[in-house]
N, C-alpha and C positions, 0 to 999 in steps of 0.2 A: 444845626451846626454844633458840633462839638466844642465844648469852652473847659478848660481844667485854671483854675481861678483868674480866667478873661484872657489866657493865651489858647493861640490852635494846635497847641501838640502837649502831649503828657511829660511835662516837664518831670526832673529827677527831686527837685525841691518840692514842687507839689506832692509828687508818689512818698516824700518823706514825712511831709506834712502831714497827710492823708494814713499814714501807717501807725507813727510814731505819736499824732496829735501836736507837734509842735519840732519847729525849727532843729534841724538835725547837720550837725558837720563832718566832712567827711579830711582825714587826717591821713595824708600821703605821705609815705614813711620808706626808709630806703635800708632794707635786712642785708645788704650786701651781697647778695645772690648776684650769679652770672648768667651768659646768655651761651648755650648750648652752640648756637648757631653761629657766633664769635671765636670758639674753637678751631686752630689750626688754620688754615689759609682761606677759608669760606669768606669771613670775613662782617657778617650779620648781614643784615638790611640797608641799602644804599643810603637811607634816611634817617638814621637813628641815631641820635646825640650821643655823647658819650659815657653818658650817664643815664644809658637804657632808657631812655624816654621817662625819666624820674627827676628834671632839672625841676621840678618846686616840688620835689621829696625833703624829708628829715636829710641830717648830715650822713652819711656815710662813714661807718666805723662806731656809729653812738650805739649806745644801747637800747633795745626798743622802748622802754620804759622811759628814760631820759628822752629821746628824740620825739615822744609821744608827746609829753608834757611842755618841751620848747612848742612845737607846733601847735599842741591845741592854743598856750599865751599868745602865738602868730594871730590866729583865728581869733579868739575875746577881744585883736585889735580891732579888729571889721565889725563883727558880731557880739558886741559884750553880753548878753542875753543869751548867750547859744550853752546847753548842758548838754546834750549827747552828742556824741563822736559815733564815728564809725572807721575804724582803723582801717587805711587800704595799702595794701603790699604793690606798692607803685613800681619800681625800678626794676629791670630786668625783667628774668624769669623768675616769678615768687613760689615754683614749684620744686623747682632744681635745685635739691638737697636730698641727703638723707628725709626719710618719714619722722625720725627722733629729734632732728633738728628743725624740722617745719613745726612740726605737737610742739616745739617750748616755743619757738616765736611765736606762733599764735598765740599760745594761751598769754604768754606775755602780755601780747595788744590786748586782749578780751579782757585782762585783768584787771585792765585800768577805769576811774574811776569813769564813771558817763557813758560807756562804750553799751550801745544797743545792737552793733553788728557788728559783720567782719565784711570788707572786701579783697579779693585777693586774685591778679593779675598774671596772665601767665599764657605760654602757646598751647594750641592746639599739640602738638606731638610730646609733650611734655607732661601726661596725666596717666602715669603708669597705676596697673590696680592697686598697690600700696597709698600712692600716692589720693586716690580715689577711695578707700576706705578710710581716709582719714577727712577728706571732706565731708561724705559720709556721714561721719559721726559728727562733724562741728554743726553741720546742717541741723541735727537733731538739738544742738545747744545755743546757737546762736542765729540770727537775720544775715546768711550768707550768699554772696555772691560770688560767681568767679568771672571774673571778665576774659574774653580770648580774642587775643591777637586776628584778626584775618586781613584787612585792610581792602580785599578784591576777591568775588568769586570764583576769578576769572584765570587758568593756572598757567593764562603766558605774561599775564600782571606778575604774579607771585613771580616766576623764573624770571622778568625783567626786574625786579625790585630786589631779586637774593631773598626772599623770605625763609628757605629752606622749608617748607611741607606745602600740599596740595590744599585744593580746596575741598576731597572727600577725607583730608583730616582732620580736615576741621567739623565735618558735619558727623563724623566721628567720635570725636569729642562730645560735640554737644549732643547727640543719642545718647553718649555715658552718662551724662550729668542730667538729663532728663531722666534717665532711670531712677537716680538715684534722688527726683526732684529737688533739684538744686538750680537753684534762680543764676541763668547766664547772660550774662552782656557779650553783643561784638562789638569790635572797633572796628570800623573800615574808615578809608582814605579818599579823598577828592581831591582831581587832580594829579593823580600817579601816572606816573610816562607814558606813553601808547595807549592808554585809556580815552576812548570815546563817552559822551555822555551817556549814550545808548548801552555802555557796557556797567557803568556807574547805577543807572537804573536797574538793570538787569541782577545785579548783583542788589540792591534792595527788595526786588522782589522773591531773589532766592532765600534772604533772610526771611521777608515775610512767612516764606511757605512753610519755614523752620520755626514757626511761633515761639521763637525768641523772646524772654522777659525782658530785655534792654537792647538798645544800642550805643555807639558813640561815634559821630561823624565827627572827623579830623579832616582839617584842611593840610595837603601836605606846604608842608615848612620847609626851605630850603636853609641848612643850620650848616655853619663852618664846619672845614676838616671832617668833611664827609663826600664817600662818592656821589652823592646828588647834587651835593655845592660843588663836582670838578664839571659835572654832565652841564650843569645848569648854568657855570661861566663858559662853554662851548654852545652855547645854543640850542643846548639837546633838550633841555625843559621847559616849553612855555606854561607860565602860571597864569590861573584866572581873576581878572581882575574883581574886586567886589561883590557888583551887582551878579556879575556870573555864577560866583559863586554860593549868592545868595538864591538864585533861579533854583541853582542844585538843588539845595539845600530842600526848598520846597515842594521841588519834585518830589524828592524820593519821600520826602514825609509825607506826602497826598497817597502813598502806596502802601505805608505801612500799618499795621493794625495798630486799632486805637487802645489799646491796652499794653502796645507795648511803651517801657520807660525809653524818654530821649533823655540818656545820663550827661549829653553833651552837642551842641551845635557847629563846634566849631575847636580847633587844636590853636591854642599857642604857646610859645618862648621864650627864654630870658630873651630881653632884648641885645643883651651883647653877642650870643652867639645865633642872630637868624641873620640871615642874609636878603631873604625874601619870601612870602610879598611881604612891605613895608605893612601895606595897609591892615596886616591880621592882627598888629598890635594893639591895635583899637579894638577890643573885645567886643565890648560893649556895642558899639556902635555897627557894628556885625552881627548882635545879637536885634537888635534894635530894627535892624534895613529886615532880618526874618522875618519877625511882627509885622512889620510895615507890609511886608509884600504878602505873607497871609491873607492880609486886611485885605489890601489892594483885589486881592482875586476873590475873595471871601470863603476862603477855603478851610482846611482845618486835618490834620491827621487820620488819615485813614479813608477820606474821602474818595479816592479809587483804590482802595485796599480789595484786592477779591479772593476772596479764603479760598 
């Protein structure tokens, strides 16, 4: 049985610990960029806060350097012990700019003092070669990551959800950045409208086959003055309670290879703008019922993983 310091899955803190030799924080930071997909009448993702899925980012409008330094003081409140940062380009799209205007915000984050990496967030259809030759090069200088959007493998998910791109652009993407070995995170969603568990699986083990260096499961949030919060007061969204959702959870990490990082188990919200589930508030204790139900089955990441 697999153990990474007495948990059953390759936790993000452990893979940091294990890299870095000691406690490493990770600093969410909000460069103003927009969402391509929010352009003109499209209108984004039926789920996405308004604040591009960056509501516990930096301020909006600060400069990175300023917003870097409130945030990491946020973080010494929790962690007073903690000296390396890892700057992540949380809100929105962190690709969608000019190539001249990404080189100075990043080197900005990089500049600061503690910073041992870079992460930086962004979609699948959003990684034009310019844009790729400059990751490229921060790869050669920095512990980089890019995280990408997909939420479902599945491409009547994505057209039910408004994603705007497919799921062969996404796999797209990550052949680009595989080339260029650059360490990629996905994010998918549990719980997206017309999604079966069967489809939820199915789509972990498309990642697996994709030996992905990270993932991030997100529980969807049903978040104010959004079209999921209009669907979801008509009845059109049943959400999974807890335990269910803890089941998932376990599923799909029993499929996934044991080397890949779990950067996240679970998505939450300010608590003023979620609507539902109540229960996701309780992080911890979500994180906790995982453990629990590992144990309970005696299982461990990777456990029906088949390469």
């Amino acid at each position: 049985m697999e153990s990474w310091s007495g948990k059953g899955y390759h936790s993000w803190s452990w893979h940091l610990q294990s890299v870095f030799g000691e406690k490493v924080a990770k600093i969410s930071l909000d460069a103003g960029f927009g969402c391509p997909h929010r352009v003109g009448s499209s209108g984004g993702c039926i789920y996405c806060s308004p604040r591009g899925s960056g509501d516990f980012a930096g301020k909006t409008g600060i400069a990175i350097p300023v917003q870097f330094q409130e945030m990491v003081a946020r973080v010494k409140e929790k962690w007073p012990g903690v000296r390396r940062f890892i700057p992540y380009f949380q809100a929105y799209t962190n690709t969608l700019a000019p190539v001249s205007r990404l080189e100075s915000l990043y080197n900005q984050a990089l500049e600061q003092e503690g910073v041992v990496g870079l992460s930086i967030s962004t979609r699948p259809d959003c990684l034009p070669q310019p844009v790729l030759d400059l990751l490229a090069e921060l790869n050669h200088r920095t512990w980089l990551w890019v995280e990408l959007g997909l939420q479902s493998s599945h491409d009547s998910t994505l057209r039910g959800i408004n994603r705007g791109h497919n799921y062969a652009s996404f796999v797209q993407a990550v052949e680009e950045l595989k080339k260029l070995g650059i360490k990629t995170c996905a994010h998918i969603i549990l719980g997206l409208p017309g999604e079966t568990e069967e489809m939820m699986l199915q789509t972990a083990r498309a990642l697996a086959a994709l030996n992905l260096e990270g993932i991030k499961i997100h529980l969807l949030n049903v978040i104010k003055n959004t079209p999921l919060a209009e669907m979801w007061q008509r009845g059109q969204v049943p959400l999974p309670d807890m335990a269910t959702y803890v089941r998932w959870v376990v599923d799909i990490l029993e499929l996934l290879p044991p080397e890949m990082v779990i950067h996240r188990l679970t998505g939450d919200s300010p608590a003023p703008l979620l609507l539902a589930p109540a229960w996701s508030l309780r992080k911890w204790e979500v994180l906790m019922a995982i453990e629990a139900e590992m144990n309970r089955r005696q299982t461990w990441q990777g456990k029906k993983y088949q390469p």
